[in-house]
N, C-alpha and C positions, 0 to 999 in steps of 0.2 A: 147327319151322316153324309157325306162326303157325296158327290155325284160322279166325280173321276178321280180316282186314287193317282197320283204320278208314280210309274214305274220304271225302270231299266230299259223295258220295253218301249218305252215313249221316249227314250234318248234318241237324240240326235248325233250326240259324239263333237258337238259344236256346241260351246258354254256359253253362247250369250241367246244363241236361239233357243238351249234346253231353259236358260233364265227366262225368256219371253215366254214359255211356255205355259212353264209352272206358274206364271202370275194370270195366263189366263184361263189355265184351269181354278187355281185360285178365284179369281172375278165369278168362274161359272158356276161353282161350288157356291160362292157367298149370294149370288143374283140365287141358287136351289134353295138354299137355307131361310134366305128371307120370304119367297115364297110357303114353301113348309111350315111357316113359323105365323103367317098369314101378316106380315109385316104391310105396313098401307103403299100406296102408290107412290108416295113422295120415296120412300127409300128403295122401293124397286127402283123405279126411275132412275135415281142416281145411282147405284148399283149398274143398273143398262147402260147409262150414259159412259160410268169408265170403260163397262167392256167393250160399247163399241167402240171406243175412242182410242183404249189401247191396243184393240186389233185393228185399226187403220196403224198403228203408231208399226206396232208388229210387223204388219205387212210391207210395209215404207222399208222395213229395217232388210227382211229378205229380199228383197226387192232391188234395193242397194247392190248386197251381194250378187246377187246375179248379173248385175250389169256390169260391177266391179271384175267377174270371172268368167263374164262372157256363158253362161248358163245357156244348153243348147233348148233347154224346156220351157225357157225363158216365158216365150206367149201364150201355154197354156195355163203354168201356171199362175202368172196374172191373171187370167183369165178364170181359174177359180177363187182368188182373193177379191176381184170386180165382182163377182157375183154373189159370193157373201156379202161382202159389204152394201150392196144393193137391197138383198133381203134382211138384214139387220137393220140396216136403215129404212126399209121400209115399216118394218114390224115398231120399232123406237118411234116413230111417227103415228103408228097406230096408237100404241100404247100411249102415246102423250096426248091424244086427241082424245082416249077414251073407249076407241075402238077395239081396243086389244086387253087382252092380260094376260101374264106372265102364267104358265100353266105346264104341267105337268108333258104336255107336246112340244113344246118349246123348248124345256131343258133337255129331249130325250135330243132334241133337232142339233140344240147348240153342243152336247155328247158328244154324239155322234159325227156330227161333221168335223169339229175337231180332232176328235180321236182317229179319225180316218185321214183327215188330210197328213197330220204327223206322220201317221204308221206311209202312208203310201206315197203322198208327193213331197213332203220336206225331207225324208229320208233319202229319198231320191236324189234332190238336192245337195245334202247333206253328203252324200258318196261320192258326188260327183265332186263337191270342195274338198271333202278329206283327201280325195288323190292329190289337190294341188296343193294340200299344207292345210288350210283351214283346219281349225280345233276351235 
């Protein structure tokens, strides 16, 4: 069962962010699933490894944008992309060492801050580009 359905709701109105999206609800769903499924640590692992790696990739991509259109939000919200990326990376370093595991607080963490940063700050984003054309 699925851990975040993508909805209408979760659009952005901008087609290559609502595609980075879906691929990382996708990754966080499949990282849920192999958990669930009690799959071993070689396949979390790699599982972990694309998501973090495709939300750096994600983030780089938004990030872009905003520099491209002059984003007035600019610094905070790098500022919460830095700090994901810090606590993902930090958590991927636990887990690789042995110190962590993939757990039932983890996927509600990786949910939830996804699902909120969409709904509140890329949509925000996202309003701000729709006014100057972005789709």
């Amino acid at each position: 069962m699925a851990l975040i359905t993508w909805s209408n709701m979760l659009s952005t109105g901008i087609g290559e962010q609502d595609i980075q999206h879906k691929k990382l609800i996708d990754l966080i769903n499949q990282l849920n699933d192999a958990m669930q499924a009690g799959k071993g640590a070689d396949v979390l692992g790699k599982v972990l490894s694309e998501l973090v790696n495709y939300t750096v990739y994600h983030f780089g991509y938004e990030e872009k944008l905003m520099a491209q259109y002059k984003y007035e939000d600019t610094p905070a919200h790098k500022a919460e992309h830095a700090k994901f990326v810090q606590t993902a990376g930090d958590f991927k370093k636990k887990f690789d060492s042995g110190t962590a595991v993939v757990s039932v607080e983890i996927m509600n963490f990786l949910r939830d801050w996804l699902t909120n940063h969409i709904m509140k700050t890329d949509k925000r984003l996202a309003q701000s580009l729709n006014k100057l054309g972005v789709k």
